[in-house]
N, C-alpha and C positions, 0 to 999 in steps of 0.2 A: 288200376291198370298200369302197363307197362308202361303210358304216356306217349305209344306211336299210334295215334288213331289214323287210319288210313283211310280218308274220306275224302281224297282226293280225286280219285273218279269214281263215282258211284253206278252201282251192280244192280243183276237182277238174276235169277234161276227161275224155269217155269215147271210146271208139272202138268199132264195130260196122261190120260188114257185112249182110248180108241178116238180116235177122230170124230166128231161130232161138228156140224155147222151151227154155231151161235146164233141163238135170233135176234131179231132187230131191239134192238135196246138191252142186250144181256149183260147183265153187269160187273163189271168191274172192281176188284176190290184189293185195293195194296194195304200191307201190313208190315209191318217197319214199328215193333212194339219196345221201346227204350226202357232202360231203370231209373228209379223213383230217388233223388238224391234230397233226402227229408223232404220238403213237399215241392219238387222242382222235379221236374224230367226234360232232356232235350228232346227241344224237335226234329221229326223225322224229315232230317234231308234228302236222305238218299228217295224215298217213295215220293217225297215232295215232286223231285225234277224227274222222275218217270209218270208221274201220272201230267205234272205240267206239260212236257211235250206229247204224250198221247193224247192227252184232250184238247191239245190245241190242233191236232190235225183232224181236217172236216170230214174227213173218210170214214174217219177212225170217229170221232166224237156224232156223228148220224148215226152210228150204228150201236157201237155200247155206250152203258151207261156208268158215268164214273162214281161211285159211293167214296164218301168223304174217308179221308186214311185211318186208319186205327193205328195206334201208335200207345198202348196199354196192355199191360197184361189181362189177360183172362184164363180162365178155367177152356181149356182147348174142347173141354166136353161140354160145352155151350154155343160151339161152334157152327152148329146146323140154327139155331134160334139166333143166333147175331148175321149169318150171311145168307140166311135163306133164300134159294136164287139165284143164287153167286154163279155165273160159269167162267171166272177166271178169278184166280188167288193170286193175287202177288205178292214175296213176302222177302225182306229187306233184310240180309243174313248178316252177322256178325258174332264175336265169339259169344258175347254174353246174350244173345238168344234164339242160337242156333238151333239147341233140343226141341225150344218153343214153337221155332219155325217147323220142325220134323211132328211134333206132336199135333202142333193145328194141321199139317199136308195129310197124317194117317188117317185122323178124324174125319176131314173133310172127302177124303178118297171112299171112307167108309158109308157116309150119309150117301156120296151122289159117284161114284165109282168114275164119271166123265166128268167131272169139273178138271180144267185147265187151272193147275196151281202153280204162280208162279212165287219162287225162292230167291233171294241174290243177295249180293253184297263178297263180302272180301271171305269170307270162312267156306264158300264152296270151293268143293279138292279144283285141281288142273284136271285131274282123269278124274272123272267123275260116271266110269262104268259102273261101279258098284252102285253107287248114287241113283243110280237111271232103274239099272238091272232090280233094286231093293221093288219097284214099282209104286213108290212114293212119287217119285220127280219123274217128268217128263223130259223135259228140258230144262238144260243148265246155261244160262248165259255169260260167259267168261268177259273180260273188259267192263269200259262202261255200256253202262245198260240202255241207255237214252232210247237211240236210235234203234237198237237190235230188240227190245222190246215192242219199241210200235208196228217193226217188222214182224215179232211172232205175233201180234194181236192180227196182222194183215192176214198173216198165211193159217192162223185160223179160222177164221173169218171166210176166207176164200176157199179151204178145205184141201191148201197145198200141203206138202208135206213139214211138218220143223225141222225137219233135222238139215234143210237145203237153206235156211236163214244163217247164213255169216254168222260168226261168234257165238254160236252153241251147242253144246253136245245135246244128242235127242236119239231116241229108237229109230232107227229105218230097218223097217221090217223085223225081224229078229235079232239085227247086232246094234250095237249102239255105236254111233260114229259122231267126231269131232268133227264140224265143221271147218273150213280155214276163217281164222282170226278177222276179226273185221277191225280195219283202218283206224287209229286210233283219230276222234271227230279236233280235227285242225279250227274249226270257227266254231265257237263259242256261243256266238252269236245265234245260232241256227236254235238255241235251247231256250224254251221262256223261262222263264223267273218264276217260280210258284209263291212267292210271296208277293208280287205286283198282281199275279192273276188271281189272287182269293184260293187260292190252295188249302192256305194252313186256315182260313179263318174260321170255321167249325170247330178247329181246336183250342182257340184263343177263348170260345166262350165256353165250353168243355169242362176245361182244367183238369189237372194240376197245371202251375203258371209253367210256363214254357223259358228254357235257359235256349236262347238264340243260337240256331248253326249255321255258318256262313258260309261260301265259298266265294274269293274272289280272282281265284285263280285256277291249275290243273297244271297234274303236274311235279315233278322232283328228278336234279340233275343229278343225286348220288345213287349210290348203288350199293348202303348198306344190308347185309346177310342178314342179320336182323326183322329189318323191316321190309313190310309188304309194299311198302313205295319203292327201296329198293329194285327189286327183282320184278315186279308188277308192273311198274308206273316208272318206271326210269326212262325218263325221257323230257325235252323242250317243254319250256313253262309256258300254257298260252293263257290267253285272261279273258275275261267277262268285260264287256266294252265298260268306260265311267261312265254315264250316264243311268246302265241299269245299276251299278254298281252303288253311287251317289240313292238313287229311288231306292236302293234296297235297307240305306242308311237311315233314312227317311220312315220306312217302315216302322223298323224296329224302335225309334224313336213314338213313332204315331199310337202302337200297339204297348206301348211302355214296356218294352223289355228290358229287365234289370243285366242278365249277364249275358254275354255277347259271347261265344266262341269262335273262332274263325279257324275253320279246318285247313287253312292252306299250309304247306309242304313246308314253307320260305319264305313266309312273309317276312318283306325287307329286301327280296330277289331283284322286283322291278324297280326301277326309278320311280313309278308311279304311286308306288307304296307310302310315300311318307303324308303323301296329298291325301288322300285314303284316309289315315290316321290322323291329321288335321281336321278331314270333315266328319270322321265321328266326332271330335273330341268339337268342334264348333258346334254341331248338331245338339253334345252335351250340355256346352253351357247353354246353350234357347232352350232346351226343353227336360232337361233332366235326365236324358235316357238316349244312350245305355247307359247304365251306372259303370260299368264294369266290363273291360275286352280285353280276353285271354287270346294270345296269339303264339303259334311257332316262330320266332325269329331265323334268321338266317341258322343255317345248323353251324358255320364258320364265322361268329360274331364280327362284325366290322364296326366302324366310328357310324356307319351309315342305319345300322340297326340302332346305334344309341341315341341317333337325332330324331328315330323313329319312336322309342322308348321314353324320350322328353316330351315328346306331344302327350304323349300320352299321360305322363306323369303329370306334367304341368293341366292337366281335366279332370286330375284324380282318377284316370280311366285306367290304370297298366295294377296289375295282380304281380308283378315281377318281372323282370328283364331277363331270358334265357340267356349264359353263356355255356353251353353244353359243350360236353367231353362226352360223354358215354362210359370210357378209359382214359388210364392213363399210360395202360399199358401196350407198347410199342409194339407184344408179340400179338396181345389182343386185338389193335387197331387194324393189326396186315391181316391177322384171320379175319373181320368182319368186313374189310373192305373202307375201310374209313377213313382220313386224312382229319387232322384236328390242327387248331391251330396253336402255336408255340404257345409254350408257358409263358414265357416274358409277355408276345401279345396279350394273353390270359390276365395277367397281373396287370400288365397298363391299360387292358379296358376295363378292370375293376376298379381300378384309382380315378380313370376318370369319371365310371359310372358313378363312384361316391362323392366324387366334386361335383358333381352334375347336379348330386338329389336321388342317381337312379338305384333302386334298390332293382338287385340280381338274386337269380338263383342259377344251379349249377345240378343238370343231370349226369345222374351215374345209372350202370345196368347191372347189376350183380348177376353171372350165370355165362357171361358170353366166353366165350371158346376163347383159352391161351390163359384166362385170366386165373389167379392164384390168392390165397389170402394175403400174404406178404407184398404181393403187385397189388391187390384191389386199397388194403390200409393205408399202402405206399401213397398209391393216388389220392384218398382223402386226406393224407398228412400234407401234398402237396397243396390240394389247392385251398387249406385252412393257410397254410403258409405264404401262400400269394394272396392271403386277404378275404379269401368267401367266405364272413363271417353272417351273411344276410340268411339265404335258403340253401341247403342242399336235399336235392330230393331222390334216393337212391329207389331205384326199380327192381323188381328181381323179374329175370328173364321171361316168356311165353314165350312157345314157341307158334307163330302166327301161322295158318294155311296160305300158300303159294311165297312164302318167303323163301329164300335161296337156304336159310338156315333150318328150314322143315325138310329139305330133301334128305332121302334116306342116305346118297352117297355121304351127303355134310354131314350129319347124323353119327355117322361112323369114323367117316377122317378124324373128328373130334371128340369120340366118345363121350357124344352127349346123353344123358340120363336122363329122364323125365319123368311126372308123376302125374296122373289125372286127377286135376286138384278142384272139387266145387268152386266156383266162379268169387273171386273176390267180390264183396258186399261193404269196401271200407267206405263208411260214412254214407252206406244208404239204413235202411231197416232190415233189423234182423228178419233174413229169409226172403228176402224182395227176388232173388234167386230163382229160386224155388217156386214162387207164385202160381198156382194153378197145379200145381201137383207134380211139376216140369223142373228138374234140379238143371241149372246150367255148369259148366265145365270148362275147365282152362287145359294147356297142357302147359305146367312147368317145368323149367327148368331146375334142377336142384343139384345136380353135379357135369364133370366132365373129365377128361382125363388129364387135366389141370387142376381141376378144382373136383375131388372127390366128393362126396355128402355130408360126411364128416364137416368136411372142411366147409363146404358151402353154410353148413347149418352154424357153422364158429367163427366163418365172417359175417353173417348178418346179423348174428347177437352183437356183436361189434359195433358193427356198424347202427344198431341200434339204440347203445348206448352212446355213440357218439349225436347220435338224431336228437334221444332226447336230451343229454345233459346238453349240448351245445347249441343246435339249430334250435330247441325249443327253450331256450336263453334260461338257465337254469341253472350252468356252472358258466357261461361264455366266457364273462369279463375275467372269472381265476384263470382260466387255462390259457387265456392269453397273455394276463402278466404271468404266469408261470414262463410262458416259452419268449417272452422281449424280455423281462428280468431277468431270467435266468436261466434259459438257453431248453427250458426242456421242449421236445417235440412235441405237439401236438396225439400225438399217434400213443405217446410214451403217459401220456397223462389219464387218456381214458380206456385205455388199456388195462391201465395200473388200478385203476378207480374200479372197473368190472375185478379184475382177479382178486382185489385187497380185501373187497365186500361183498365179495359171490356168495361164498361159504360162512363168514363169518358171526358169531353169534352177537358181536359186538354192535353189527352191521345192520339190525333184522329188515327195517326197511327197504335200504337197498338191495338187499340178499333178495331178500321175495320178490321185487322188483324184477332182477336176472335172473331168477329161479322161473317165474312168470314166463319171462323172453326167452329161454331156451323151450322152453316146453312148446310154445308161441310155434315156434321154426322146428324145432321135431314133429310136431304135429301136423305143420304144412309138407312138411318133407315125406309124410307119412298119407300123405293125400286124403286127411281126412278133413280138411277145411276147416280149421278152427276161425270161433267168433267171437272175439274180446268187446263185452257189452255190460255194462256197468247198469243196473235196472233204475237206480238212484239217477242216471244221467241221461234216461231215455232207452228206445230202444232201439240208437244206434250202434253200427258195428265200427270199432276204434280202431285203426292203426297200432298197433305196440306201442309203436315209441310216445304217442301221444296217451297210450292207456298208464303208458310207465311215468307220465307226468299225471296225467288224476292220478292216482296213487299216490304219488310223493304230495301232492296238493291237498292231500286229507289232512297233512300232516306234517306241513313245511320246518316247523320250527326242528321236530325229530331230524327232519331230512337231511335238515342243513347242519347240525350237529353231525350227523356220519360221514358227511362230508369233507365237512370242516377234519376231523376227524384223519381220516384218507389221504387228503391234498397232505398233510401234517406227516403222514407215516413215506408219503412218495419223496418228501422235501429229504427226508432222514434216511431212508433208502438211497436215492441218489447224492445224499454227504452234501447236503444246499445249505450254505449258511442264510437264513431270512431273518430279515427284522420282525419281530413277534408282533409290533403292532403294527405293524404293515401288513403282515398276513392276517389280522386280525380288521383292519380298516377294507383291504378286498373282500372280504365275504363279508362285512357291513354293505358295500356299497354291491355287490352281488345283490343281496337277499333284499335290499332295499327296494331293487326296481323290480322283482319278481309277483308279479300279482297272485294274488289270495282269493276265494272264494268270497271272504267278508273286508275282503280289501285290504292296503297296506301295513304290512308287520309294525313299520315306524312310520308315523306321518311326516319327523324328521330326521335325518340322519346327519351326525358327526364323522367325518374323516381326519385324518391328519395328515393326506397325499394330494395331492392335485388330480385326482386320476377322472373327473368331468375332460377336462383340456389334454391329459397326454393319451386319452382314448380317442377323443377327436384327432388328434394330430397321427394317429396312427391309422386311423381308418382312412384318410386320405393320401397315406405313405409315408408319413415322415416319422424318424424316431427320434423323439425329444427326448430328455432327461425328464423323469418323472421329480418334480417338485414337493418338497415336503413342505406345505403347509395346511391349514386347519382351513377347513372349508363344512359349510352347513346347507343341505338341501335339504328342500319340500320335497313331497312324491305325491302326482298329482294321477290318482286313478281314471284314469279315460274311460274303465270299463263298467264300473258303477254294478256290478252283478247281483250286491245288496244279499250275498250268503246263500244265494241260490249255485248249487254244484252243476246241475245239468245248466245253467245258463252258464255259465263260468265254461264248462267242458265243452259247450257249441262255438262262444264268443270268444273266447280267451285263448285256448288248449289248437280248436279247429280253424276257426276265421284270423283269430290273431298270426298263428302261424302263419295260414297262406298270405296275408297281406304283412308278414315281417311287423306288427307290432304289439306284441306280447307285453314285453318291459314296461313298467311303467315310468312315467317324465321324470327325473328329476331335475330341480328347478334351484338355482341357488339363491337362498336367503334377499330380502333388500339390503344392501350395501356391497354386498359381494358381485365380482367380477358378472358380469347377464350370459351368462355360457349355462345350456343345459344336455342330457343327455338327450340319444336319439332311440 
């Protein structure tokens, strides 16, 4: 995914036919079906707190009956034998199972022509005539859904009309009309908890295990084009009281959930946020769980996000510290609407998130309007240059429904391109998509009149060679003493590395490698959904960059020869005088910490550079004089894979990346100075 999940105010769309009065106990059925992340699926929030606040109202709970949430794919043509009965569907939209949602609403309109189907979430249009007019959807509920849901359950119920409930388009009579917008809900409080009231617990003993969604806020004060929080939700942050907040911590703990997402906007907004992240992380240590709390941080990093990030750190609970840019481009930032914060800030909350302990990563969007190959490389040579040598995790654009950057007028001002691309599937099961005979659909981005297709498709090879040789620690430690010793650019190195071994025969590894990755991005560009899945490694769907690392990992010793190899022809191309055993001691101590499927190339390694201590002193800002002397380290495998490739490619390749520890230790000898790598 693009990484802007908008689950900040949660939606609802209904569907109906002729008006019919529901009888006493008819029941109720939300569906909110998520994807299967190897054997993890999130829970359904959004249907969560729409069915928590309509069954907590006694009107509304005397009269229908609430069936537990379905939050699983199925075959849509089983649909009459799983809701038999059903007179109202409610169904939890977003992009990746939107078709899903259209396919169960046709089915079930088919079996019982008056079921009330209700659809929602963030991917139904703003005009949503067609929608209505298709005689699938009845009712489309625009905003959060809470309150305006238990309202259409009233006025059907009571056999008023829908189309007169606040915040949703519905038939009156023959034309379809919008209602006016309903008030966006100022107390928080008015909404229960569906995890303190037994909501989710049906699905706890169900399974697959459930990756936790939270919310403990509502709410985002920018107004990126881009994002659906933008132009949707751009407005005053209000919160969930502490105490349910604290109970809800509680839970997740009680029910042992390993990973934690917390969908809010800006976590890190409120003052109260850092207390929040104290009491998971206390929570952690008494009972083990969460393991693990993925969070947006402020979108404009402060000291005040990194005190938040140390709680965390110090529980073993943070997955990375966001310092996000999106761009770095000036002309980019004014077209999307976005204000970023200075480089320099950039770089000195990097220095001191690495005095700190705290390991960062750093979003980029490939695709957004203004931006160019030249400005998008530009941007990652900068902020390799200020020090993000942790994660970068580069996006390539969607275009999201009710974003300011889906309107047709934006569309055109920036001659945007898009291709109908089947739904990314990175790192679920091949075809998880697809499930029940139902393909899901993205709209990407793939050029614009900055960045043509071409060009799109020759910065993401790019950039995905910078992914994998660097973020996936593979060349790191060279290109950096390339660019402190001897001044080369970051940009200029793996550049050089793609062109010098694209075509060449000398090259073959790498050549297939980028031969692999453009075909990779033509094929996306080409909107036919390619799936990079290795059978030996399961049958997950891989990232490129990380597929372009199993590859090289079949076959590291080859790899690191064409390497070696490359780095050798760039030194001599840019006229670099280097000491041969210095260049020769950096790719020792490269290849040294790069794990292996059967484990370490050298169990010890010889240098003849200080470079354990002037890689330290650099990662916290300082440029010392690299020390020539003779130094011996251990390498200590943390990962123990024991020659298994598909454990190697889940543990090593996927988990090691997200959590930044790929490399393995190395440890110097007894007698030698007690300094190791990190």
């Amino acid at each position: 995914m693009s990484g802007l999940i908008a689950w900040g105010s949660l939606f609802l769309v209904v569907f109906a036919v002729e008006a019919r009065r529901p009888p006493l106990g008819a029941r109720v059925q939300l569906v909110q079906v998520c994807n299967l992340y190897g054997d993890d699926v999130y829970l359904p929030l959004a249907a969560g707190m729409l069915r928590a606040y309509a069954a907590s109202q006694p009107d509304l709970a005397n009269h229908y009956d609430f069936s537990p949430i379905c939050h699983l794919r199925f075959d849509p043509a089983e649909a009459a034998a799983r809701f038999a009965g059903t007179e109202v569907l409610a169904l939890s939209a977003y992009v990746w199972n939107w078709q899903f949602c259209l396919a169960l609403a046709r089915e079930m309109k088919r079996v019982d022509p008056g079921v009330l189907v209700v659809i929602g979430g963030t991917q139904v249009p703003t005009d949503a005539t067609a929608l209505i007019a298709s005689g699938v959807v009845d009712v489309v509920v625009h905003g959060e859904g809470e309150i305006t849901f238990a309202e259409v359950l009233r006025a059907h119920r009571d056999g008023r009309p829908l189309a007169e409930v606040a915040g949703v388009s519905a038939r009156s009579g023959d034309a379809v009309v919008k209602a006016p917008a309903r008030p966006r809900l100022e107390d928080l409080a008015q909404l229960p908890s569906p995890f303190l009231r037994g909501d989710f617990d049906s699905l706890l003993a169900e399974g697959p295990r459930l990756i936790g969604l939270w919310e403990t806020n509502r709410g985002c004060p920018y107004s990126c084009t881009f994002c659906y929080w933008g132009s949707a939700v751009n407005t005053r942050v209000r919160t969930f009281d502490d105490d349910r907040v604290f109970a809800e911590i509680d839970w997740f703990a009680r029910h042992r959930i390993d990973y934690l997402f917390c969908a809010d906007a800006n976590f890190g907004i409120k003052a109260r946020d850092i207390e929040i992240a104290r009491r998971v992380a206390d929570t952690k240590r008494r009972t083990g769980y969460p393991r693990k709390l993925r969070t947006f941080l402020l979108k404009n990093a402060t000291h005040k996000a990194l005190d938040i990030a140390e709680v965390l750190r110090a529980a073993d609970l943070d997955l990375g510290t966001s310092l996000s840019m999106q761009s770095l481009s000036p002309v980019t930032l004014e077209a999307v609407k976005r204000k970023n914060i200075k480089l320099r800030t950039y770089e000195e909350l990097g220095r001191v998130s690495r005095e700190r302990g705290i390991v960062t990563y750093t979003d980029l969007i490939l695709g957004l309007p203004g931006e160019t190959y030249d400005s998008f490389m530009a941007g990652i040579d900068a902020l390799l240059s200020a020090g993000q040598h942790d994660n970068l995790h580069i996006y390539n654009c969607t275009l999201l429904e009710g974003s300011e950057m889906a309107e047709p007028a934006e569309r055109a001002a920036q001659g945007i391109v898009t291709v109908r691309s089947p739904a990314s599937e990175l790192h679920m099961q091949s075809g998880v998509t697809r499930r029940g005979g139902v393909q899901e659909y993205e709209e990407l981005v793939i050029g614009s009149r900055a960045m043509p297709t071409e060009a799109w498709i020759a910065t993401n090879v790019a950039t995905t060679v910078v992914s994998a040789l660097h973020f996936q620690k593979i060349l790191h430690h060279v290109a950096i003493w390339l660019h402190h010793r001897h001044g080369v650019r970051y940009r200029r190195v793996y550049e050089f590395v793609r062109d010098a071994s694209r075509d060449s025969a000398d090259h073959p590894i790498l050549a297939a490698c980028w031969a692999m990755t453009e075909d990779y991005w033509r094929a996306l560009a080409a909107g036919t959904g390619p799936r990079l899945v290795f059978p030996d490694c399961g049958d997950l769907v891989w990232p490129v960059e990380e597929a372009v690392h199993i590859t090289l990992a079949r076959n590291f010793d080859a790899a690191y020869a064409e390497l070696h190899q490359v780095v050798a022809k760039l030194l001599d191309a840019d006229r670099l005088e280097v000491d041969v055993a210095e260049l020769e001691s950096i790719f020792a101590y490269q290849e040294a910490q790069t794990p292996r499927p059967t484990g370490p190339s050298r169990r010890h390694v010889e240098i003849g550079w200080d470079f354990p201590a002037w890689f330290e002193a650099l990662r916290v800002g300082r440029e010392p004089p690299l020390v020539r002397r003779a130094v011996t380290l251990d390498a200590v495998d943390h990962h123990q894979v024991g020659g298994d490739l598909a454990r190697f490619a889940r543990e090593v390749v996927w988990y090691g990346r997200a959590a930044t520890t790929i490399p393995y230790r190395l440890v110097p000898r007894a007698g030698e100075d007690a300094r190791a790598t990190v």
